[in-house]
C-alpha positions as CSV (number, residue, x, y, z in Angstrom):
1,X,88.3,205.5,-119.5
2,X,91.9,206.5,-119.6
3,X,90.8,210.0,-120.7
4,X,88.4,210.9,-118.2
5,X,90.5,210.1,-115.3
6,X,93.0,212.6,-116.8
7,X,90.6,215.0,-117.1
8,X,89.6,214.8,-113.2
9,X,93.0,214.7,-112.2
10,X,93.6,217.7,-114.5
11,X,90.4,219.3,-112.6
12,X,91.7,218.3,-109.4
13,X,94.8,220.1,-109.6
14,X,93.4,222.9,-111.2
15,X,90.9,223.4,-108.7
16,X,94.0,222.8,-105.5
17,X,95.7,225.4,-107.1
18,X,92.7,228.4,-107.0
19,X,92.2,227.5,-103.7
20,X,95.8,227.9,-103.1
21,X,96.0,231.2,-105.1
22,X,97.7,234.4,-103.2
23,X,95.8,237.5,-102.7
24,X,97.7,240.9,-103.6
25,X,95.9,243.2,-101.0
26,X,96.8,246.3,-103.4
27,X,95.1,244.4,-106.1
28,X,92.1,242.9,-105.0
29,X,88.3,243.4,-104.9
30,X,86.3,242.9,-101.9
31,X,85.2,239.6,-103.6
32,X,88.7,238.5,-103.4
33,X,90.0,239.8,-99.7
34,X,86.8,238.1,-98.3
35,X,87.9,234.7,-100.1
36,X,91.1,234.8,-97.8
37,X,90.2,232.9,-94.7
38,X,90.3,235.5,-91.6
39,X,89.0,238.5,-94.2
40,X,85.0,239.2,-93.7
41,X,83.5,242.2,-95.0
42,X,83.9,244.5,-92.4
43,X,87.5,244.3,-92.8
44,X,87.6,244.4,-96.3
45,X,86.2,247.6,-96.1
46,X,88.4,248.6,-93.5
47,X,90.9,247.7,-96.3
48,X,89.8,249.2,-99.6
49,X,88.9,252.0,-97.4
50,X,93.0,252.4,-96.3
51,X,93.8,252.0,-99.8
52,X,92.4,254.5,-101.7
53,X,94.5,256.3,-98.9
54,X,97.4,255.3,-101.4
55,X,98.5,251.5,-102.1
56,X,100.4,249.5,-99.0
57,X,103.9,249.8,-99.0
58,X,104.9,246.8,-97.1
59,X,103.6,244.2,-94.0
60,X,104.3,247.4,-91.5
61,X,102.3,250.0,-93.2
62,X,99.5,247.7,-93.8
63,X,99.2,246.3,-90.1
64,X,99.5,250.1,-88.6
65,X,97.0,251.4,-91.3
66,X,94.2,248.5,-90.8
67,X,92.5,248.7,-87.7
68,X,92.3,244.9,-86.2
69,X,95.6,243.7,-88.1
70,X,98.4,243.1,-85.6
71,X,101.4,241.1,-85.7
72,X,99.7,238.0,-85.2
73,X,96.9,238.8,-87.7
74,X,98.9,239.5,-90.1
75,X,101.3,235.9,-89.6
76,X,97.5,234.3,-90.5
77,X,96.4,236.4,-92.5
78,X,99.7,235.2,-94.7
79,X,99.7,231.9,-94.1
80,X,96.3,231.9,-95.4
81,X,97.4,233.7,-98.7
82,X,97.0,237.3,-98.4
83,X,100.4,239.3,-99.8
84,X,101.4,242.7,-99.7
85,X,103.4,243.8,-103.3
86,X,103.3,240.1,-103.9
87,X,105.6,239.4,-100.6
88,X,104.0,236.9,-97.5
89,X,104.6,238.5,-94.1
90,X,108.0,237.5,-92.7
91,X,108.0,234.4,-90.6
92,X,104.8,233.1,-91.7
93,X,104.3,229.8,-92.9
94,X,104.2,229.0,-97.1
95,X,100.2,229.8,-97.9
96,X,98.2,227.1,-98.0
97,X,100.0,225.5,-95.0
98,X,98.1,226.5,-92.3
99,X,95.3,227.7,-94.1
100,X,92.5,226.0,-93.1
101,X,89.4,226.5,-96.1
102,X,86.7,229.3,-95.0
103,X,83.5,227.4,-94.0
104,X,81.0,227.2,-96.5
105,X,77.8,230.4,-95.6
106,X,74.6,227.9,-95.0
């Protein structure tokens, strides 16, 4: 008994911390940039399509290169665990915090 409620809380955590996981934009697929709430595939094309421009230096380049991505965008877009060169945007909140999970396709 013991052992397989350690082996669901193991899951549990396991599981809490994928969903948690951050997002390199200069590493991902379009698989992974669509995972990230607020990403569809229209703009993950927009992105890949930027990047074979040459990789994202910072928050600045990306939001001026990526049609759509503003200021504001780019706050949730961080908050929901996208980074650029492994950095969140500046000022927005610790991913996962206001991340709400992207809705299940029906």
């Amino acid at each position: 008994m013991l052992k397989k409620l350690m082996l669901a809380v193991v899951a549990l955590v396991a599981t809490m911390n994928f969903a948690l996981a951050q997002v390199d934009v200069n590493k991902a697929d379009a698989a992974a940039l669509d995972s990230v709430n607020g990403i569809g595939p229209a703009k993950s094309k927009a992105i890949l399509e930027e990047r074979k421009k040459g990789e994202f230096k910072d928050w600045n380049d990306f939001e001026q290169r990526v049609k759509g991505v503003g200021e504001k965008n780019a706050l949730k877009l961080s908050a929901a665990g996208l980074v650029v060169n492994g950095k969140a945007r500046e000022g927005a909140p610790a991913a996962g915090a206001a991340a709400k999970p992207k809705a299940a396709a029906k």
